[in-house]
Backbone bond lengths (Angstrom), bond angles and torsions (degrees), N, CA, C in turn:
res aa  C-N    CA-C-N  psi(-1)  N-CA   C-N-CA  omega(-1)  CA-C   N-CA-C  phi
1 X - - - 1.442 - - 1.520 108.42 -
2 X 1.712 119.25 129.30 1.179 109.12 170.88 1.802 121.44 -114.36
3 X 1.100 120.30 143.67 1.358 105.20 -158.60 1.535 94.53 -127.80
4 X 1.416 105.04 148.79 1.645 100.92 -176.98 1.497 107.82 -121.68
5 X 1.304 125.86 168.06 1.135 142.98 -156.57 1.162 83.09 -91.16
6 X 1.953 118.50 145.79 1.713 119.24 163.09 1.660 109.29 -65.05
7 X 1.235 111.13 -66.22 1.426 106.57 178.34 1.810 132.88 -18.15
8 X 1.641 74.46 -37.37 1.929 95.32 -158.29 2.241 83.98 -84.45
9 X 1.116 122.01 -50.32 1.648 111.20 169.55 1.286 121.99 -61.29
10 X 1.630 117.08 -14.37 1.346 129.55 171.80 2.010 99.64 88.34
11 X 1.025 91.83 1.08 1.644 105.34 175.27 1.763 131.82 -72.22
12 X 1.195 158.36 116.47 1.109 161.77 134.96 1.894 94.48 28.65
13 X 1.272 91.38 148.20 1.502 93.81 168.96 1.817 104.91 -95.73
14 X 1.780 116.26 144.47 1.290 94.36 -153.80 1.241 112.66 -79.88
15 X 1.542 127.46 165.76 1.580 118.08 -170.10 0.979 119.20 -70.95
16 X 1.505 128.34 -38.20 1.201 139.68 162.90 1.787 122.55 -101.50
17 X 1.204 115.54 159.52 1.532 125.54 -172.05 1.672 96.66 -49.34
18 X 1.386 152.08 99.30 1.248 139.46 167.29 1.424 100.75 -154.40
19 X 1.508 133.67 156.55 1.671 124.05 158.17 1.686 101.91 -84.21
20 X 1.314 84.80 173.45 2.002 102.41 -174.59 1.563 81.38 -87.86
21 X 1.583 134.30 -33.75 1.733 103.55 -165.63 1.696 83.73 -148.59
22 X 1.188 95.78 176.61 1.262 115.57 176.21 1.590 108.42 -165.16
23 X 1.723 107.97 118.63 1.560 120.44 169.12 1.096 123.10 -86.96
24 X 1.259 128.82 108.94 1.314 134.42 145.06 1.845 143.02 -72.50
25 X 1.099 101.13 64.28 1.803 92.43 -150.77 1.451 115.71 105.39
26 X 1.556 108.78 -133.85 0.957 126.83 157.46 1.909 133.88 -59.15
27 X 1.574 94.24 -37.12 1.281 113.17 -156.77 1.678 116.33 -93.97
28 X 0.987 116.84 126.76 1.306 124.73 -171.42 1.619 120.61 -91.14
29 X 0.999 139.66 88.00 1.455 128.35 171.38 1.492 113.23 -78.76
30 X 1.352 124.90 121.96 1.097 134.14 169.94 2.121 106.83 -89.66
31 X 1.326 97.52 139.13 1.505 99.68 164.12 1.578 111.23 -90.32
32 X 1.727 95.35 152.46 1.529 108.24 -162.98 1.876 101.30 -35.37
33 X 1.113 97.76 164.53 1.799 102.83 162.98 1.502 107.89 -129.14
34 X 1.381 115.18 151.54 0.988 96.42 164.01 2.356 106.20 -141.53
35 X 0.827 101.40 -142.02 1.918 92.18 -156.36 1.865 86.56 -102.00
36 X 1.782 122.57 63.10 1.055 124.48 123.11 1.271 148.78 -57.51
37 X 1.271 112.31 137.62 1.841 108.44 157.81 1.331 116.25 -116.90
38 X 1.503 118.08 162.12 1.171 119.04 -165.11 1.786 114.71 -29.30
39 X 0.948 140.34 -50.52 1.403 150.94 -155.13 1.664 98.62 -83.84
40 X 1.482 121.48 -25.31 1.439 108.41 -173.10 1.213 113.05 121.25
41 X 1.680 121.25 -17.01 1.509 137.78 -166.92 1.318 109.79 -78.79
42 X 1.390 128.93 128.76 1.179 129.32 176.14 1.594 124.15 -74.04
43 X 1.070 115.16 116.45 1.748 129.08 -156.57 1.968 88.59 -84.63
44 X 1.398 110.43 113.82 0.967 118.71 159.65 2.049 122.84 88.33
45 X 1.523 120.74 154.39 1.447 103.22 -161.11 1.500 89.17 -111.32
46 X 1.171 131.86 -20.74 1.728 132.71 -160.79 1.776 93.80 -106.47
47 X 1.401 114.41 155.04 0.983 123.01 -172.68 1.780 122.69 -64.45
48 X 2.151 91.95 -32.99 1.315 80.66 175.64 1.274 115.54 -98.54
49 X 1.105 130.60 29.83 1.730 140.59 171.64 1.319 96.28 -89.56
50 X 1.418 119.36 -59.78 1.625 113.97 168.96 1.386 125.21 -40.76
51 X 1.283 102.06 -49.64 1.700 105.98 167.92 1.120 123.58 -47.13
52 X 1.191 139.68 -44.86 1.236 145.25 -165.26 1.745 109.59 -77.99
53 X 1.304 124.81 -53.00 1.094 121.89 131.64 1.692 148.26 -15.33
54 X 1.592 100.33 -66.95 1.465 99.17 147.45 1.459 123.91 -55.44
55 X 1.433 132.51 -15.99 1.140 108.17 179.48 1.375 118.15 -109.33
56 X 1.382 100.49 -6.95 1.648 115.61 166.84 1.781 105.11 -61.52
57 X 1.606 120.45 -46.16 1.049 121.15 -173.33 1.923 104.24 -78.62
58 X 1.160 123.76 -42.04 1.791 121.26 154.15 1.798 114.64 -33.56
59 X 1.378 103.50 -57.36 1.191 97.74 -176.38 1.446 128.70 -63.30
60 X 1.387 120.57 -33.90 1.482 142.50 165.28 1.436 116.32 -37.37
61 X 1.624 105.15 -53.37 1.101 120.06 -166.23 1.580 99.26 -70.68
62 X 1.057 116.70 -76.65 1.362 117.57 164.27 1.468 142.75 -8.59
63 X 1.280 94.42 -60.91 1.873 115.56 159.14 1.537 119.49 -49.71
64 X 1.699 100.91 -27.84 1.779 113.66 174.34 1.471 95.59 -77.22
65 X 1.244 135.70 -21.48 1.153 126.02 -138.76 1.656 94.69 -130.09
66 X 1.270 118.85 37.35 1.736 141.47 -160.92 2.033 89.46 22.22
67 X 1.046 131.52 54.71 1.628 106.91 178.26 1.644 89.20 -146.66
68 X 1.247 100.72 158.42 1.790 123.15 171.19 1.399 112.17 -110.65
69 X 1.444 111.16 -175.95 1.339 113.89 179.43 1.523 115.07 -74.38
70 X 1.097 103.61 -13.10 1.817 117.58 175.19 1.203 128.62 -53.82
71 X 1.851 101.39 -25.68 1.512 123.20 -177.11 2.001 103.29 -107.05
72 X 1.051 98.45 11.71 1.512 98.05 174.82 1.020 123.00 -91.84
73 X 1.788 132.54 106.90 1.269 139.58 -171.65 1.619 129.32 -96.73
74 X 1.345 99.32 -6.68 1.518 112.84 172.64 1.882 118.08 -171.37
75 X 1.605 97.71 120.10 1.301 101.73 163.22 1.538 132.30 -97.09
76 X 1.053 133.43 133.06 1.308 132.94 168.40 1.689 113.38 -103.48
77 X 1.342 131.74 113.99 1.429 148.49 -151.17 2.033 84.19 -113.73
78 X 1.385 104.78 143.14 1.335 110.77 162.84 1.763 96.09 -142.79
79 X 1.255 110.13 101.35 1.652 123.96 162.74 1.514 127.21 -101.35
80 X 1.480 87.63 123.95 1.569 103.10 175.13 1.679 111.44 -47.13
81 X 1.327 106.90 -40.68 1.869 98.21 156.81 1.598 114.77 -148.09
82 X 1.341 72.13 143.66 2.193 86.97 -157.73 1.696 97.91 -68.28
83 X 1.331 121.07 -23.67 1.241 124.56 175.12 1.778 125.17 -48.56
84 X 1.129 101.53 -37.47 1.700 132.92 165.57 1.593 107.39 -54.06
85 X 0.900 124.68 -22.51 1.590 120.58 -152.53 1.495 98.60 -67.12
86 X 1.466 135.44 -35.62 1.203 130.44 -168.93 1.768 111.82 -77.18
87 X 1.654 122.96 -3.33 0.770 153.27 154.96 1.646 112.49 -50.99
88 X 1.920 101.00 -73.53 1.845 90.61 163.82 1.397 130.49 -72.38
89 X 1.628 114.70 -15.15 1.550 121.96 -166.08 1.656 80.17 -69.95
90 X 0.884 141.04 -35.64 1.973 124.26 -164.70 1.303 95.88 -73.65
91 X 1.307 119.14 -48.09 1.722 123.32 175.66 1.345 101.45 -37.75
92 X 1.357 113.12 -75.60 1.842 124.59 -164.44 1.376 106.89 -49.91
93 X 1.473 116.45 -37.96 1.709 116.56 -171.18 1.745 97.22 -63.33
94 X 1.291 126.13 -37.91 1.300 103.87 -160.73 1.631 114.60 -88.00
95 X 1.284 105.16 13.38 1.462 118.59 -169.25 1.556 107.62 -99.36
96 X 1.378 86.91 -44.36 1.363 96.55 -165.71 1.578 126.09 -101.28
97 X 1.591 140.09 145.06 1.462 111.25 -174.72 1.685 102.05 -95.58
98 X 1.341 119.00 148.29 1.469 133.41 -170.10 1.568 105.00 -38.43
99 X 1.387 112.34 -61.60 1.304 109.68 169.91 1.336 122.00 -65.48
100 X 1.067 158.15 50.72 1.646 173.93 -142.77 1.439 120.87 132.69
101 X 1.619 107.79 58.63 1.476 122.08 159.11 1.117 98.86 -87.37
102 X 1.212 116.86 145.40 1.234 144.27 174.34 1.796 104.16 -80.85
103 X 1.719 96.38 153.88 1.823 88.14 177.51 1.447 100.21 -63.97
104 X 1.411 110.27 -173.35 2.258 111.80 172.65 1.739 76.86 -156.37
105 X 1.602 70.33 172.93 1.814 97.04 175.87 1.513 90.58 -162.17
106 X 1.087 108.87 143.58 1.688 110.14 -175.48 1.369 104.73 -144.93
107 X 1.526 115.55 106.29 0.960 140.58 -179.46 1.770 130.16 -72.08
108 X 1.049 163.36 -156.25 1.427 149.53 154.78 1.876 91.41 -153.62
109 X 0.994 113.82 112.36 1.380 110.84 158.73 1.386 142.25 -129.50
110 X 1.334 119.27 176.25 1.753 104.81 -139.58 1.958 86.96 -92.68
111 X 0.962 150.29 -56.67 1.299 138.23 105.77 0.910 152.39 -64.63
112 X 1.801 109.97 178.85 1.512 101.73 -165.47 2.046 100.37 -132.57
113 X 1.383 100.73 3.44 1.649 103.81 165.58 2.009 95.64 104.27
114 X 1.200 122.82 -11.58 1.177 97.89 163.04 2.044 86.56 -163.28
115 X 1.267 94.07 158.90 1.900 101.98 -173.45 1.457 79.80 -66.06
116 X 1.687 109.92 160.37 1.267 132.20 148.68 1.246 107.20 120.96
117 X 2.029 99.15 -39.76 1.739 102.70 177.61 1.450 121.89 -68.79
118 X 1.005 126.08 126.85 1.345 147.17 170.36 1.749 120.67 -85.48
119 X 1.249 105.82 -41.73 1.680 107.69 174.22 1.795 114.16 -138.25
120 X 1.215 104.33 152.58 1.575 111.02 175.85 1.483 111.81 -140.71
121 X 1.190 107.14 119.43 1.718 105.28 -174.16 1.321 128.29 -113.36
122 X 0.994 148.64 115.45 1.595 130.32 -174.37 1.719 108.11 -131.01
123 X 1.516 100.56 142.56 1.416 104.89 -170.63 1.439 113.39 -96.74
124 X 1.574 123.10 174.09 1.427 108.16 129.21 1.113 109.09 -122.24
125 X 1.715 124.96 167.33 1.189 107.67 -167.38 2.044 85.88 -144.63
126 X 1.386 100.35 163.37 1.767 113.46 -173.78 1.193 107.74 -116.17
127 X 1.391 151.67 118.55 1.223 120.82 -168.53 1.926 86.49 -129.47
128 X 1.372 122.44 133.77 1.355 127.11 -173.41 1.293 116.26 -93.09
129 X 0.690 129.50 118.49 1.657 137.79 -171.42 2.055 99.07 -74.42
130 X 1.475 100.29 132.52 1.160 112.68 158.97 1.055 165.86 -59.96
């Protein structure tokens, strides 16, 4: 398991005892994200302002983890309202190319661990060795 320093992802230190990723092999599990900035502050008031954020903080992690969003094979989304979702799907389209969506699962939940958050995302990701 390799674990990286927050500073060194440019990321929040995490709130609770957990790593941002964990390698297994090939396979990358990222822990949920949600629309932090370094200090803990929630980046943005609309869901997809948060998004964008969350994926700035996905992508970070990743980059520690030599992989991009290119190697991401499944998201799981937990939103404070599932109604919003077409809100992140514009986010995800510009990330991603049509042919290389990733699977999703889109969750609705009753929180999200502190007021303000609106979305929480966590990937897994495959990254293939050369």
């Amino acid at each position: 398991m390799r674990e990286f320093r927050s500073d060194v992802l440019g990321l929040c230190d995490p709130p609770e005892p957990y790593s941002y990723s964990v390698r297994a092999g090939n396979t990358i599990y990222l822990a949920g994200q949600v629309a932090f900035d370094e200090q803990m502050n929630i980046v943005g008031d609309t869901l997809g302002e948060q998004a964008v954020q969350v994926w700035r903080n996905i992508e970070s992690v990743l980059a520690a983890n030599s992989a991009t969003l290119a190697d991401v094979v499944k998201i799981t989304y937990y939103m404070q309202d599932i109604r919003e979702l077409p809100s992140e799907i514009k986010v995800r389209r510009q990330l991603f190319a049509p042919e290389r969506m990733p699977a999703v699962t889109a969750v609705q939940a009753a929180a999200l661990g502190m007021p303000g958050l609106k979305v929480e995302v966590d990937v897994i990701a495959v990254v293939v060795d050369d």
